[in-house]
DSSP file (Angstrom, degrees, kcal/mol; ACC not computed):
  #  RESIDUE AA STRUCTURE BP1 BP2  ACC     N-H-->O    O-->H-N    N-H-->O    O-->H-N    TCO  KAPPA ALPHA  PHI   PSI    X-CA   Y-CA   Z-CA
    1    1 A X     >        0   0    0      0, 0.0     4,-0.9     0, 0.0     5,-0.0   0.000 360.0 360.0 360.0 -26.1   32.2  218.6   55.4
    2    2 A X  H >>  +     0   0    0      1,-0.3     4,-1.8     2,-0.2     3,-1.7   0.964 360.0  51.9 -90.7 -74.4   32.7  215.5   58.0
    3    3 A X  H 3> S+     0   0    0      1,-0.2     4,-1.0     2,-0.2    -1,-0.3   0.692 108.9  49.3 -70.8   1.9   30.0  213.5   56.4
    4    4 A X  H 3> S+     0   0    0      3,-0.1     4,-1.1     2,-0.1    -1,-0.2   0.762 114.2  48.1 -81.5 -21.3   31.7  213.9   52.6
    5    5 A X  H << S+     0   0    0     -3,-1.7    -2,-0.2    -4,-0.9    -3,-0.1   0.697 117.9  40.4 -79.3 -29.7   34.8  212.9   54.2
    6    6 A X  H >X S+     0   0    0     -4,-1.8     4,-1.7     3,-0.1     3,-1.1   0.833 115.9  49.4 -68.7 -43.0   32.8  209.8   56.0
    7    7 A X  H 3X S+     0   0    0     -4,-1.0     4,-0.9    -5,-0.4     5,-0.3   0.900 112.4  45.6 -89.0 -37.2   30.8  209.0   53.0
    8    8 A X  H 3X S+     0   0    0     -4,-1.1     4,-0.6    -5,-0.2    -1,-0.3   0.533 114.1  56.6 -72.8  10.4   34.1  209.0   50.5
    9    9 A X  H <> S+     0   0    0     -3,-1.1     4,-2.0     2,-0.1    -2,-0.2   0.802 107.0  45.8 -96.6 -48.7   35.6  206.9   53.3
   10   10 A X  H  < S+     0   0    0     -4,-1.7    -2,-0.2     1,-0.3    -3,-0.1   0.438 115.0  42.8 -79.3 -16.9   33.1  204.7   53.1
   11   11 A X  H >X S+     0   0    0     -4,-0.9     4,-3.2     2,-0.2     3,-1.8   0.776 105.5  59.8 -97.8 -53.8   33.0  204.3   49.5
   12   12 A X  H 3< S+     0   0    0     -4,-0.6    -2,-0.3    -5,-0.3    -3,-0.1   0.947 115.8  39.7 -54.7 -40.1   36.7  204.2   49.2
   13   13 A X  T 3X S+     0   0    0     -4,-2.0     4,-1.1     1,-0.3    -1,-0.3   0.513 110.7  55.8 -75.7  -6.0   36.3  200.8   51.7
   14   14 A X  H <> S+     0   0    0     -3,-1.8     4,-1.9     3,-0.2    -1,-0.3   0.706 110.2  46.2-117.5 -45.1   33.4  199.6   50.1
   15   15 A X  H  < S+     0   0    0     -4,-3.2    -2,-0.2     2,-0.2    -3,-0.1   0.337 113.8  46.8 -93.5  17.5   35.5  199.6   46.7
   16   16 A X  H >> S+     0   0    0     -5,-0.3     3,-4.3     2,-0.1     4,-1.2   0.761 109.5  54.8 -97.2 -47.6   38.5  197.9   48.2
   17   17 A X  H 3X S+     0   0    0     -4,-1.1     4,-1.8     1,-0.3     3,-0.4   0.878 111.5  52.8 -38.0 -62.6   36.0  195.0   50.0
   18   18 A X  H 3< S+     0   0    0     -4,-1.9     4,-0.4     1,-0.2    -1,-0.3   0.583 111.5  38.3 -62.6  -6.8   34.9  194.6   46.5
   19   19 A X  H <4 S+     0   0    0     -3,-4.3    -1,-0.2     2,-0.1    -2,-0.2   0.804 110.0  57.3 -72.9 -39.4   38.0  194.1   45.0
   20   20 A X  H >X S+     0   0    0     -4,-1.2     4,-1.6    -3,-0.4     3,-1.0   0.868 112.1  47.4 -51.0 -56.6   39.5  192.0   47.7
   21   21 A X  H >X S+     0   0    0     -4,-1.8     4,-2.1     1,-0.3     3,-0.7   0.931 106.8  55.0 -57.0 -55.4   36.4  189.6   47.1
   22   22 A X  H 34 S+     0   0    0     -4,-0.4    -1,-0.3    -5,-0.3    75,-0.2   0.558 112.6  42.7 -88.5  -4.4   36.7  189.5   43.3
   23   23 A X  H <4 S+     0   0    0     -3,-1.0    -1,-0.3    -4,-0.1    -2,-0.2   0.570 119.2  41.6-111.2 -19.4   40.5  188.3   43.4
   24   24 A X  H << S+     0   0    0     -4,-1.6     2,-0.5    -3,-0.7    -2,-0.2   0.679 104.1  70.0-104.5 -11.2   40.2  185.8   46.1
   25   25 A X  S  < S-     0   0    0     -4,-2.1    -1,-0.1    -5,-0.2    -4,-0.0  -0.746  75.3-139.8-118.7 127.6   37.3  184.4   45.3
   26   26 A X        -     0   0    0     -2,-0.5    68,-0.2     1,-0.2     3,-0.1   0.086  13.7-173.3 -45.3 133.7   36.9  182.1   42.0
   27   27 A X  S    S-     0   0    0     66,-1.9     2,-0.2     1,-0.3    -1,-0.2   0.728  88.6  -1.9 -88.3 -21.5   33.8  182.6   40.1
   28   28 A X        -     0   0    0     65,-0.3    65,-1.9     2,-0.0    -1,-0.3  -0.865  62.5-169.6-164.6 129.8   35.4  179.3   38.2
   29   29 A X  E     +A   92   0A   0     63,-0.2     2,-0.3    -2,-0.2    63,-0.2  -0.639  28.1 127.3-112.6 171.6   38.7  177.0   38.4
   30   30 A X  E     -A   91   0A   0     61,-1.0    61,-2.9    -2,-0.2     2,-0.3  -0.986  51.2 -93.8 160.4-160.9   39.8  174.2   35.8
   31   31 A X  E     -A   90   0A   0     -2,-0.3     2,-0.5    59,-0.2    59,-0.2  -0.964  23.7-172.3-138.1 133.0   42.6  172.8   33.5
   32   32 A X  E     -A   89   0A   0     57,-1.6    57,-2.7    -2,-0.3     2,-0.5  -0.998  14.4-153.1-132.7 148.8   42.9  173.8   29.8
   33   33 A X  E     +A   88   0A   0     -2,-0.5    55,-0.3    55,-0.3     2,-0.2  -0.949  40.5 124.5-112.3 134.9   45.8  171.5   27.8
   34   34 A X  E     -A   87   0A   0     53,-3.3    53,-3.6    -2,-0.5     2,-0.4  -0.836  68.7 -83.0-161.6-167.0   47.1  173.3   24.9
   35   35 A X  E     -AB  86  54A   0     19,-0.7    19,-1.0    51,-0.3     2,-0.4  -0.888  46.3-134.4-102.9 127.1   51.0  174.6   23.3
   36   36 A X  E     + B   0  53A   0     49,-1.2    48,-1.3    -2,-0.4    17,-0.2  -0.642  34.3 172.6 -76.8 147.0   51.7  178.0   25.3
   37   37 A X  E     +     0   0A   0     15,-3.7    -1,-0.2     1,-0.5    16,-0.1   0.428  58.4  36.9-160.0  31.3   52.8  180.3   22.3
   38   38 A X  E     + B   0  52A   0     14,-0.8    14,-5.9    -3,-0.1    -1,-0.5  -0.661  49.3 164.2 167.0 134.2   52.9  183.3   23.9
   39   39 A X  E     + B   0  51A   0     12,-0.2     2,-0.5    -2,-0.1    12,-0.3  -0.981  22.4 174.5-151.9 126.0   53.9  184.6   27.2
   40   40 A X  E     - B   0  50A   0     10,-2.2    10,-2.2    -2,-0.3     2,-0.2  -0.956  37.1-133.6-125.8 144.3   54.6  188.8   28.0
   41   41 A X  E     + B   0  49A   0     -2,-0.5     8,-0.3     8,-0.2     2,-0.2  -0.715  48.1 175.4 -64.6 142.3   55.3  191.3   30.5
   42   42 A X        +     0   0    0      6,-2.5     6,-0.4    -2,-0.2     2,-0.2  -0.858  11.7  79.1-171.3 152.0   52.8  193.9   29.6
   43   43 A X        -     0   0    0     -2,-0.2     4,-0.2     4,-0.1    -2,-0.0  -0.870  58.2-116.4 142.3 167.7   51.4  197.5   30.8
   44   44 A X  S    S-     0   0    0     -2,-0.2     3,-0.2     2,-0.1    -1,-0.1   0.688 104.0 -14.7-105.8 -61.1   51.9  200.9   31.1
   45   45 A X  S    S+     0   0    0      1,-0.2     2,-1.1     2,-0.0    -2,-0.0   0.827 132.9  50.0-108.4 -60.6   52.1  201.1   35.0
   46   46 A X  S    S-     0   0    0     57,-0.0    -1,-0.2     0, 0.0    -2,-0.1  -0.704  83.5-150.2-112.1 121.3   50.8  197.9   36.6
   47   47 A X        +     0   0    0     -2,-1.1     2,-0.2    -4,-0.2    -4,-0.1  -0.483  20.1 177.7 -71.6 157.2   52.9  195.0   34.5
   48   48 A X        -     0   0    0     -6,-0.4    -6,-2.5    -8,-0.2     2,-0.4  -0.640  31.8-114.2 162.9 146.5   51.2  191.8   34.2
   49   49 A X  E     -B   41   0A   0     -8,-0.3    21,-3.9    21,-0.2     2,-0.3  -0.998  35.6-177.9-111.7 121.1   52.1  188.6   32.5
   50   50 A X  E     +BC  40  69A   0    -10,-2.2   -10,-2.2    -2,-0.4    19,-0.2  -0.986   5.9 170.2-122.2 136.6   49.9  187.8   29.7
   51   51 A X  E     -BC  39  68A   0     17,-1.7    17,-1.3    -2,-0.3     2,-0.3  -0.778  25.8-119.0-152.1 160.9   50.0  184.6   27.4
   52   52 A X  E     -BC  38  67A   0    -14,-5.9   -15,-3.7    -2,-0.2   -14,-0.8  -0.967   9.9-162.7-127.2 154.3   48.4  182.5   24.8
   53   53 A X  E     -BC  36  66A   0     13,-1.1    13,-2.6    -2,-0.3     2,-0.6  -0.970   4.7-159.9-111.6 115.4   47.3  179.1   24.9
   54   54 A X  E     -BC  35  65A   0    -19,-1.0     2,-0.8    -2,-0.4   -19,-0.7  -0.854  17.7-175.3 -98.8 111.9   46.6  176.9   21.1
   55   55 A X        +     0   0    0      9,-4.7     2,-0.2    -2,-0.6     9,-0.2  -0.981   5.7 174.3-115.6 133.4   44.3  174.0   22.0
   56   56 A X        -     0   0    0     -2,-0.8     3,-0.1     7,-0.2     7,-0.1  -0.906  32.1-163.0-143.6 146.1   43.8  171.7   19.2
   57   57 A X  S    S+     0   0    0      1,-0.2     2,-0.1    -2,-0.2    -2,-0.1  -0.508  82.0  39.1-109.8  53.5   42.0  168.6   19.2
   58   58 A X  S >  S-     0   0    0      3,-0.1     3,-4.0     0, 0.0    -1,-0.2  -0.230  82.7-112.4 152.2 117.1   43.6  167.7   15.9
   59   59 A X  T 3  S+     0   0    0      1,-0.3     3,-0.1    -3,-0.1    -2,-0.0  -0.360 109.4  17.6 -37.1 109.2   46.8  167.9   14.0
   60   60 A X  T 3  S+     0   0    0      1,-0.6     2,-0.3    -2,-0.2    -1,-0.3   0.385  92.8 113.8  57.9  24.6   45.6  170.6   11.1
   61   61 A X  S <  S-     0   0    0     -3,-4.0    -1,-0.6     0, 0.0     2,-0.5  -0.823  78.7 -98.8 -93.8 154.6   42.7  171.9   12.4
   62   62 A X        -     0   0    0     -2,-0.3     2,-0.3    -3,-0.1    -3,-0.0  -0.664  42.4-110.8   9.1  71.7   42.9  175.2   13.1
   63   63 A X        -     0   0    0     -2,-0.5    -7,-0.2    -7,-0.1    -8,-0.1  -0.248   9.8-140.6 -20.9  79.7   43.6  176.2   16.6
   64   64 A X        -     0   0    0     -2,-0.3    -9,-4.7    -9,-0.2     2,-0.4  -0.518  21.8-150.9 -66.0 156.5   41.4  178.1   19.6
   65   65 A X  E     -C   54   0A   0    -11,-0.2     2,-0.4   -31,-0.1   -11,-0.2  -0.990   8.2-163.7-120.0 125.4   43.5  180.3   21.4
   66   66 A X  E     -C   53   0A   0    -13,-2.6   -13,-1.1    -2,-0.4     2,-0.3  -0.930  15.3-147.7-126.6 116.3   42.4  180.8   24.9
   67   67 A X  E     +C   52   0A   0     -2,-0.4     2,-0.3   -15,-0.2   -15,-0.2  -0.484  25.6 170.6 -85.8 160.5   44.2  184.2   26.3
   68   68 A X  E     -C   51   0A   0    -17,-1.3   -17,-1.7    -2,-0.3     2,-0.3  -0.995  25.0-126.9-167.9 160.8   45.0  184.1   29.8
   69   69 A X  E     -Cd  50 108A   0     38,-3.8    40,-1.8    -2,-0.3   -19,-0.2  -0.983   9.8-150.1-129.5 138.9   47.1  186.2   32.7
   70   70 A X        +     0   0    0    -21,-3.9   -21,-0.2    -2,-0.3    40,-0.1  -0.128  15.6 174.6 -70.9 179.9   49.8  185.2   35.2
   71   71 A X        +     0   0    0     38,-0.2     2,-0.6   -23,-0.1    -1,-0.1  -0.096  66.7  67.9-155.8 -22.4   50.1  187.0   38.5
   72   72 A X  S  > S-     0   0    0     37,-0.3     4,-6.0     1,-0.1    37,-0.0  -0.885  71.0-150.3-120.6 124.9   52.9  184.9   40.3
   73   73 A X  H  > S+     0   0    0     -2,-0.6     4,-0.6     2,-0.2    -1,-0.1   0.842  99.4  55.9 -78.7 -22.7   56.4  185.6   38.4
   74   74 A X  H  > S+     0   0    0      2,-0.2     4,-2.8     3,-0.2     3,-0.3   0.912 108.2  52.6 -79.4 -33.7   57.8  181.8   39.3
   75   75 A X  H  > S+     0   0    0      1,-0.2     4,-2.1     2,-0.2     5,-0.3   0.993 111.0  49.9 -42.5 -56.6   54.2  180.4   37.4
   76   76 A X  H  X S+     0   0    0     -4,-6.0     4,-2.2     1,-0.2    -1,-0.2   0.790 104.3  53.5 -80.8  -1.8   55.4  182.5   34.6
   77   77 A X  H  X S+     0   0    0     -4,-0.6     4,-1.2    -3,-0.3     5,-0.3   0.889 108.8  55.8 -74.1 -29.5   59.0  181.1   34.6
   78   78 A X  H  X S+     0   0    0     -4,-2.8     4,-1.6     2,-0.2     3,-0.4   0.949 107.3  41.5 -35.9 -60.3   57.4  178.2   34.3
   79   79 A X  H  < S+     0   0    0     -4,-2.1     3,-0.4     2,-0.3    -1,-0.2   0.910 117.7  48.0 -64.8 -41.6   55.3  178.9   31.3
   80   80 A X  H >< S+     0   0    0     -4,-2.2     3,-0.6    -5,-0.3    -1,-0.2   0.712 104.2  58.7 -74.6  -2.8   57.9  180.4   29.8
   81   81 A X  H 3< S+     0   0    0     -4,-1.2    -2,-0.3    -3,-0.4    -1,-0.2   0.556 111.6  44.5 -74.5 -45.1   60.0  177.5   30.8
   82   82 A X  T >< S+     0   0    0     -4,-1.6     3,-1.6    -3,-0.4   -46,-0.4   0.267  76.1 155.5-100.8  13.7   57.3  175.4   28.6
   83   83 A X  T <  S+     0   0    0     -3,-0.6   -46,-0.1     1,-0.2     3,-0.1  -0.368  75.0   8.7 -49.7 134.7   57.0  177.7   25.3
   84   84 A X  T 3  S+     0   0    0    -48,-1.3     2,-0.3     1,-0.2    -1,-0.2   0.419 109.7 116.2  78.7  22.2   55.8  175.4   22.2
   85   85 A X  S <  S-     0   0    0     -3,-1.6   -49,-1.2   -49,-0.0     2,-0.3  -0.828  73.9-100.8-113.6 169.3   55.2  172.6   24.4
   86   86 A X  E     +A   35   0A   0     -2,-0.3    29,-1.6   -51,-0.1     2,-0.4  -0.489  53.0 170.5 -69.7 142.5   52.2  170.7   25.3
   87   87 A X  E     -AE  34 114A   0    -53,-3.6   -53,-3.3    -2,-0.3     2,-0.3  -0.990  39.0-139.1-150.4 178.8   50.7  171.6   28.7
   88   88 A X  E     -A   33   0A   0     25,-1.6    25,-0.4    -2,-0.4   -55,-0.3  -0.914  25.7-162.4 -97.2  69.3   48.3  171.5   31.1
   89   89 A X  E     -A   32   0A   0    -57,-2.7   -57,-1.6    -2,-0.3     2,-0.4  -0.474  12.9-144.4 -94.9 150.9   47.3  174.7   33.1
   90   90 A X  E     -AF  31 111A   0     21,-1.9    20,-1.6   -59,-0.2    21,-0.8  -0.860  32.7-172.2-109.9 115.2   45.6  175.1   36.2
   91   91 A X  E     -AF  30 109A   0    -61,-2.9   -61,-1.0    -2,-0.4     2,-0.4  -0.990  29.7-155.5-120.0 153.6   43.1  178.4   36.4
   92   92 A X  E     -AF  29 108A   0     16,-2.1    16,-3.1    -2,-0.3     2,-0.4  -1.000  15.5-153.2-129.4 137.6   40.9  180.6   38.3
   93   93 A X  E     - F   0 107A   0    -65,-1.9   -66,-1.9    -2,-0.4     2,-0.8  -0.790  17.7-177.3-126.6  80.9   38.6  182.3   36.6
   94   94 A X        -     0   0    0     12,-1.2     2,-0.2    -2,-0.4     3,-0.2  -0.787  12.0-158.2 -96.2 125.7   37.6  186.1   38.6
   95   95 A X        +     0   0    0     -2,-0.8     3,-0.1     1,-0.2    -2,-0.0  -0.751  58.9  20.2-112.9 160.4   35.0  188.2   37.2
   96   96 A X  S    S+     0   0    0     -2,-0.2    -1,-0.2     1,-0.2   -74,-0.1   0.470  71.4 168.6  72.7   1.5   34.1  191.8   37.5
   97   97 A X        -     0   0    0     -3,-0.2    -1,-0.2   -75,-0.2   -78,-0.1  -0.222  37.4-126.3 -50.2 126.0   37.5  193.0   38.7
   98   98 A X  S    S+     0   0    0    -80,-0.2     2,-0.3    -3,-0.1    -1,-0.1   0.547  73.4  15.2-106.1  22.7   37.5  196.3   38.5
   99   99 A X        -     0   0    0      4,-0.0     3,-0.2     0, 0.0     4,-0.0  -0.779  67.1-118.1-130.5-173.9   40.4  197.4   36.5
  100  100 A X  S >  S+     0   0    0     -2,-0.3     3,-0.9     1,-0.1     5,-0.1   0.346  87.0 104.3 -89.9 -19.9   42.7  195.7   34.2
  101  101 A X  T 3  S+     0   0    0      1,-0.3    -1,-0.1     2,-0.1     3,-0.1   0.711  82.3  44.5 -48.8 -24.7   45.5  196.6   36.5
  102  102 A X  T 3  S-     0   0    0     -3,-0.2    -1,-0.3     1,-0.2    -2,-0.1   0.500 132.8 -39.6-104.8  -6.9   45.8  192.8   37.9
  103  103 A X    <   -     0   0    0     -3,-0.9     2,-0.9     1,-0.1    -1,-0.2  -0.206  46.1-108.3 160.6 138.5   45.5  191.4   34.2
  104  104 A X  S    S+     0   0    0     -3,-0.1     2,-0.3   -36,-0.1    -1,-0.1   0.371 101.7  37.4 -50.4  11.3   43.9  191.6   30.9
  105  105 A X  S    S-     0   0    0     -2,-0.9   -37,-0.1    -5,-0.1    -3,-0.0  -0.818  80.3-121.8-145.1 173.3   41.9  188.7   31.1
  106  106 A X  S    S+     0   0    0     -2,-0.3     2,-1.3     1,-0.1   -12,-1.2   0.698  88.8  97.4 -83.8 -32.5   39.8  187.0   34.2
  107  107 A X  E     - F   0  93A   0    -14,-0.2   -38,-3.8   -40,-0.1     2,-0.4  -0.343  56.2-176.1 -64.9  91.7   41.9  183.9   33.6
  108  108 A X  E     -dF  69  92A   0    -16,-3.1   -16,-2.1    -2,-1.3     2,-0.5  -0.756  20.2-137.7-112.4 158.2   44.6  183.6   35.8
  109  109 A X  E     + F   0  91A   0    -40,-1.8   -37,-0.3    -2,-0.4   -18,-0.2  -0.627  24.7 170.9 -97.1 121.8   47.1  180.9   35.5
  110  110 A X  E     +     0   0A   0    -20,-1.6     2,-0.2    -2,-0.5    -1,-0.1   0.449  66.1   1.0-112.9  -9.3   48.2  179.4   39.0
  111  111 A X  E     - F   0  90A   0    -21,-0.8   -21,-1.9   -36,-0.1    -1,-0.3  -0.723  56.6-158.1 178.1 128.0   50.1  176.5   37.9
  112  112 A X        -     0   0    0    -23,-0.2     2,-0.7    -2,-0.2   -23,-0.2  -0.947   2.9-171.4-125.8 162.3   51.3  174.7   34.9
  113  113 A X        -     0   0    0    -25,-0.4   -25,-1.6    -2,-0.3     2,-0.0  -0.953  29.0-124.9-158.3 100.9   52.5  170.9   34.2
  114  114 A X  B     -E   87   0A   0     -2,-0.7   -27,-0.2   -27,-0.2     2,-0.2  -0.521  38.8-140.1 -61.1 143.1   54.2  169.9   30.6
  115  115 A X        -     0   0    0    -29,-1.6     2,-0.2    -2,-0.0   -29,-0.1  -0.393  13.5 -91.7 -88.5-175.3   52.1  167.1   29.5
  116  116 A X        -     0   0    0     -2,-0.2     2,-0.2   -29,-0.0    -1,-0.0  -0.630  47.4-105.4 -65.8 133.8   52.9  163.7   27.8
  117  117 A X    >   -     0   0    0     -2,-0.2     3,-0.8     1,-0.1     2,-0.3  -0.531  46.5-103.2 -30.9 139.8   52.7  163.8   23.7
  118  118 A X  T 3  S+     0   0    0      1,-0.3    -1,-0.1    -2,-0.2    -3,-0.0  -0.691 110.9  31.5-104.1 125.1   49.4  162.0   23.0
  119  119 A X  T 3         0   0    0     -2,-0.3    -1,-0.3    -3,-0.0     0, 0.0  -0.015 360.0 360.0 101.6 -36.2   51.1  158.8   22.0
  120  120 A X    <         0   0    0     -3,-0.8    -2,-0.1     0, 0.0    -3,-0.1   0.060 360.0 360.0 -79.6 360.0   53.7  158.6   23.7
């Protein structure tokens, strides 16, 4: 009975060290520039701010939409602070996390920056 109680100890610490690792360290950071055009609270239990990004390199093309997740609630007054404008976002990119409970996506958004209208 002592070693099932050692070895689920051991597991349970072995799956926090792997969590701890996969949120503090980046598998990839960068900047994507887009119009934010969606930004939610969303969850059952662990709430999350989740958002969309429309990058287009041209006035009538079509749009990608690059989904992405907040974690820090003054970044996401920011972004919601910038709905349907251009910006700039800052990300880190964590893989393998192993629930959804810290955000539906790997991307999370760490800082954002209205841009300049291209022209302007």
């Amino acid at each position: 009975m002592r070693w099932l109680v050692g070895l689920l100890a051991l597991g349970l610490l072995t799956l926090g060290l792997y969590t701890w690792t996969t949120l503090n360290w980046a598998y990839a950071t960068g900047e994507r520039a887009g119009y934010v055009q969606k930004l939610s609270k969303k969850g059952w239990v662990c709430k999350t701010w989740e958002g969309e990004l429309a990058m287009t390199t041209v006035p009538g093309v079509a749009p990608v939409l690059w989904q992405f997740t907040v974690r820090d609630d003054a970044v996401a007054d920011r972004v919601h602070g910038a709905l349907g404008q251009r910006v700039v976002v800052h990300y880190a990119e964590h893989r393998g996390l192993p629930t959804t409970c810290f955000g539906d996506t790997p991307y999370f958004v760490d800082a954002v920056e209205v841009a300049k209208e291209p022209g302007s």
